[in-house]
C-alpha positions as CSV (number, residue, x, y, z in Angstrom):
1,X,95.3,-1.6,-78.4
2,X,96.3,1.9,-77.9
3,X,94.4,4.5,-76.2
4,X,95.0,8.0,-76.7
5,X,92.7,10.4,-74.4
6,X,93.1,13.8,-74.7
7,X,95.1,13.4,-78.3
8,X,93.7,14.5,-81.7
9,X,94.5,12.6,-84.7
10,X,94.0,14.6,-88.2
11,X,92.8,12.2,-91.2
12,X,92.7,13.3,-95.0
13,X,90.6,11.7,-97.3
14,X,88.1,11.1,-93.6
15,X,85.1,11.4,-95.4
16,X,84.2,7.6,-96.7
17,X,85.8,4.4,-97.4
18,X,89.4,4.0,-95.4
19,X,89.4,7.1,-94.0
20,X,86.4,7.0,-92.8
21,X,87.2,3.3,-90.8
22,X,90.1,5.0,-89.2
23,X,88.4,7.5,-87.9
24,X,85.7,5.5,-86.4
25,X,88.1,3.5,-85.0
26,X,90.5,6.5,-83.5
27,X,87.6,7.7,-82.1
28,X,86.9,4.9,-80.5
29,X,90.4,4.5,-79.1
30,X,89.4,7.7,-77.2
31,X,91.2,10.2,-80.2
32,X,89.6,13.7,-80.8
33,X,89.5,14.0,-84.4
34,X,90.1,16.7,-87.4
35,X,88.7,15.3,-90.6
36,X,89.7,16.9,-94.0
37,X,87.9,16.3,-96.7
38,X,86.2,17.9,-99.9
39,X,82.6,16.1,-99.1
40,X,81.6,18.4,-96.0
41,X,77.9,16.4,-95.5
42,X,79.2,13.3,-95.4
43,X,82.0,14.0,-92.8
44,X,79.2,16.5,-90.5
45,X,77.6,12.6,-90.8
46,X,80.3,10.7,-90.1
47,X,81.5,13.0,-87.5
48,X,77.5,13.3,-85.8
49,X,77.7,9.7,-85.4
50,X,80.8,9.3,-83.7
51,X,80.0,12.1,-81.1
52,X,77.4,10.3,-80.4
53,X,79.0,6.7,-79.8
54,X,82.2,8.4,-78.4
55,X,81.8,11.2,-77.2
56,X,84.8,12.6,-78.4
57,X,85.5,16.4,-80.1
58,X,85.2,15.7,-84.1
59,X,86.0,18.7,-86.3
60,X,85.2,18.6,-89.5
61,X,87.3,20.9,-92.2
62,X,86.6,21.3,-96.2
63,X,89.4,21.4,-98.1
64,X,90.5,20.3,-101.5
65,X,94.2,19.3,-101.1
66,X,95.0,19.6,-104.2
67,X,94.8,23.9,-103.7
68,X,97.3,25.0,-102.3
69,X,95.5,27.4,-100.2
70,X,93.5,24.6,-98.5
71,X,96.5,22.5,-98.3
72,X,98.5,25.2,-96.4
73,X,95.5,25.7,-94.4
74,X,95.6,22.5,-92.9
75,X,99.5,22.0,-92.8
76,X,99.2,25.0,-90.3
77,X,97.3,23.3,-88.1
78,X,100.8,20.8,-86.5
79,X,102.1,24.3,-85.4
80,X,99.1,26.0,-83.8
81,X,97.5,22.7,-82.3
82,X,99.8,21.1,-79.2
83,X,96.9,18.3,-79.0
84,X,97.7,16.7,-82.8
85,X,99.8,13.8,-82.3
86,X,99.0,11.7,-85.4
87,X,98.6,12.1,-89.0
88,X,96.7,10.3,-91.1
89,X,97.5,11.0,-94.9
90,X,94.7,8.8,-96.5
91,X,93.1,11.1,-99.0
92,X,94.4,9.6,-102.8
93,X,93.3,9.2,-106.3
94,X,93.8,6.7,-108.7
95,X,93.0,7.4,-112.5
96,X,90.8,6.3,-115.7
97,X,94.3,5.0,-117.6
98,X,97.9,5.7,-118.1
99,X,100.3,8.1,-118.6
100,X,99.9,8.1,-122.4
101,X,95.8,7.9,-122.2
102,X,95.0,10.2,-120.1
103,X,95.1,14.1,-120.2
104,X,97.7,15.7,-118.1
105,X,95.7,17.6,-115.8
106,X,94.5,14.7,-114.7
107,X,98.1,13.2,-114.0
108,X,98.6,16.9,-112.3
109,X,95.7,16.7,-110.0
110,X,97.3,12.5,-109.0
111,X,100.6,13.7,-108.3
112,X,99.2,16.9,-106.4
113,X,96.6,14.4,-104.2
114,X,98.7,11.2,-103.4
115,X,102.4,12.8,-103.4
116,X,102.8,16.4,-103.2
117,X,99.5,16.9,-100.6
118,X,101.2,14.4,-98.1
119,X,104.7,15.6,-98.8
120,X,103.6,18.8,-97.4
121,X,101.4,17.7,-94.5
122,X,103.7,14.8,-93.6
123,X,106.6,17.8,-93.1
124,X,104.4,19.9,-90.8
125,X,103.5,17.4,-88.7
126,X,106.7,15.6,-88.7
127,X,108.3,19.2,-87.9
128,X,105.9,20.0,-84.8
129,X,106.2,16.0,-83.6
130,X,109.7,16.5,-83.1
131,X,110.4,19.5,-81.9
132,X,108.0,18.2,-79.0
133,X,109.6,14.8,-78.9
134,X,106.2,12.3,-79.7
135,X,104.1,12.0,-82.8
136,X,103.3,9.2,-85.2
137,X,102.1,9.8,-89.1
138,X,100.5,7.1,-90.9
139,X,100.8,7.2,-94.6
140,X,98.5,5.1,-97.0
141,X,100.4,3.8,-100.0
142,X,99.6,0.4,-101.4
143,X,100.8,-3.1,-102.3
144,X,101.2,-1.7,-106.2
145,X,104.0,0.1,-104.8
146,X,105.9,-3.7,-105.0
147,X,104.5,-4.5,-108.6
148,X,105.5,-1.2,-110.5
149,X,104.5,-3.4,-113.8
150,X,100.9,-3.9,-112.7
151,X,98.5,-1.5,-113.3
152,X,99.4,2.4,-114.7
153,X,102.9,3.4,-113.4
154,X,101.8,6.8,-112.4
155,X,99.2,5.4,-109.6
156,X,101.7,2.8,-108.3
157,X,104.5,5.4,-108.6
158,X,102.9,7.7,-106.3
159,X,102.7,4.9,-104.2
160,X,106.4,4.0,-104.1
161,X,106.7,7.5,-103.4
162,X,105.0,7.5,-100.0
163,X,106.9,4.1,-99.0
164,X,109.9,6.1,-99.6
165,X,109.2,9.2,-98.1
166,X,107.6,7.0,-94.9
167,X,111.2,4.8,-94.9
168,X,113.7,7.8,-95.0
169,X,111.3,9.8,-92.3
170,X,111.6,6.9,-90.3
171,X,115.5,6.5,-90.3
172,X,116.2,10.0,-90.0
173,X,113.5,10.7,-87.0
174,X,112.7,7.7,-85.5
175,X,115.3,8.2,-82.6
176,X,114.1,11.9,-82.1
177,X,110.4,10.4,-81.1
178,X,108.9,10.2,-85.0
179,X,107.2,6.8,-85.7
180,X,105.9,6.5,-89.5
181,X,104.4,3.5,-90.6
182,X,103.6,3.2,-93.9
183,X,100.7,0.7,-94.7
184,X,100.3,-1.4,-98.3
185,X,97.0,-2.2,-98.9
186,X,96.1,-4.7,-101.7
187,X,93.0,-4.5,-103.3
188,X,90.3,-3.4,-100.8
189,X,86.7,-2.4,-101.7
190,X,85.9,1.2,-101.6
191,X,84.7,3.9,-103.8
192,X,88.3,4.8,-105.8
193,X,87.3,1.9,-108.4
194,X,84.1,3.3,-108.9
195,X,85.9,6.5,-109.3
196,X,88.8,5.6,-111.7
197,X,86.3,3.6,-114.2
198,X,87.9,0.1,-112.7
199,X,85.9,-2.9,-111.3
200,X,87.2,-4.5,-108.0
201,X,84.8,-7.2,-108.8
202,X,86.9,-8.4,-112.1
203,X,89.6,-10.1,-109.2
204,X,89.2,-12.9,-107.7
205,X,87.1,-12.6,-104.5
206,X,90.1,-13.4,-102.5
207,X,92.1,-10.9,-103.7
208,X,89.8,-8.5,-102.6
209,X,89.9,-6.7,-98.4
210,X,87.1,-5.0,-96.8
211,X,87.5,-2.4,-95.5
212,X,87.4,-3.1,-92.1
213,X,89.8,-5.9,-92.0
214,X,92.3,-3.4,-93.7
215,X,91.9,-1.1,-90.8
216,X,91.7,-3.6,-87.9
217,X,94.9,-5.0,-89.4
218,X,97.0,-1.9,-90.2
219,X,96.4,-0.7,-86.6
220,X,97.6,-3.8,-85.3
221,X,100.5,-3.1,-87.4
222,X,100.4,0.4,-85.9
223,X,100.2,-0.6,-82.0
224,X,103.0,-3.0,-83.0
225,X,105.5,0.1,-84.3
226,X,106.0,-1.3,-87.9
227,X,107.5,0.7,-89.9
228,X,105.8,-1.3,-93.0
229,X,102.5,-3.1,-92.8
230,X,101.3,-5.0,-95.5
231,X,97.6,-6.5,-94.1
């Protein structure tokens, strides 16, 4: 297992569900932590709890990612803080249908959350980790990113996205001291069905992670310098 005293890891989405997992366990690995997030009580929660069993500096930051104010915001922060030497793009949406059933702003605000959000974020930190030789970014895609004909194309799309953009930052930087792993969950319980109108329970139960198991094995994947981890 890694430790990591005296190094701040920044998580999107680090308010509930995955995020939330990898920032207990960062934390616990000895990272400081900046989580970003639009649900400000339940990271001041998150983050009073593991002061408490860590005492490590959490910072907590509202921000709605898909603003581009907010997002700049935080993409400033790889220049001005020396201490940030991991990204974690989490933060994502999935939607209610498909590119013909749903209205666009809704395929908008997707494509602004899960590609154009860590696009932007994956740059500045990526820009400030080389220039100072070290620095790891973690991006979230998923399994769907494999199966283009399951599901709605737009969702698993974005997804294919990240594994791209994770694979060509990784052959272009890796030798300059840029490690990106890109991790492909399958179907793991956590609040995006709830939030897209979908039912995790409709799969088999063995289809279906926990949360914690996802984490646990993605940062085995991640102390192992995979470029892709599929858990």
């Amino acid at each position: 297992m890694t430790q990591a005293l005296n190094q701040t890891a920044l998580l999107t989405g680090g308010s509930t569900g995955i995020g939330a997992v990898y920032a207990d366990r960062l934390a616990h690995r000895g990272y400081d932590l900046i989580l970003v997030a639009r649900d400000q009580a339940r990271m001041e929660a998150l983050a009073e709890r593991l002061r408490g069993e860590t005492g490590r500096t959490i910072e907590v930051v509202r921000a709605d990612l898909t603003d581009r104010a907010d997002l700049a915001r935080v993409a400033g922060r790889f220049a001005s803080d020396p201490t940030i030497t991991l990204l974690v793009n989490n933060a994502g949406l999935s939607m209610t249908g498909d590119a013909i059933s749903v209205d666009p702003v809704e395929i908008e605000r997707l494509v602004a959350l899960n590609i154009t959000a860590p696009t932007v974020l994956a740059g500045a930190a990526g820009k400030a980790f080389v220039a100072r030789g070290e620095g790891a970014i973690i991006n979230l895609a998923s399994v769907l990113a494999l199966v283009a004909e399951m599901f709605d194309g737009v969702y698993s799309g974005s997804k294919a996205y990240l594994l791209n953009l994770s694979q060509s930052l990784a052959a272009q930087y890796g030798a300059k001291g840029l490690y990106v792993q890109a991790v492909l969950p399958g179907a793991t319980r956590t609040e995006i069905w709830e939030r897209s109108g979908k039912d995790v329970n409709a799969f088999p139960p063995e289809w279906v992670m926990d949360v914690d198991d996802l984490v646990d094995a993605a940062l085995v994947g991640f102390d192992r310098r995979e470029p892709v981890t599929i858990p």
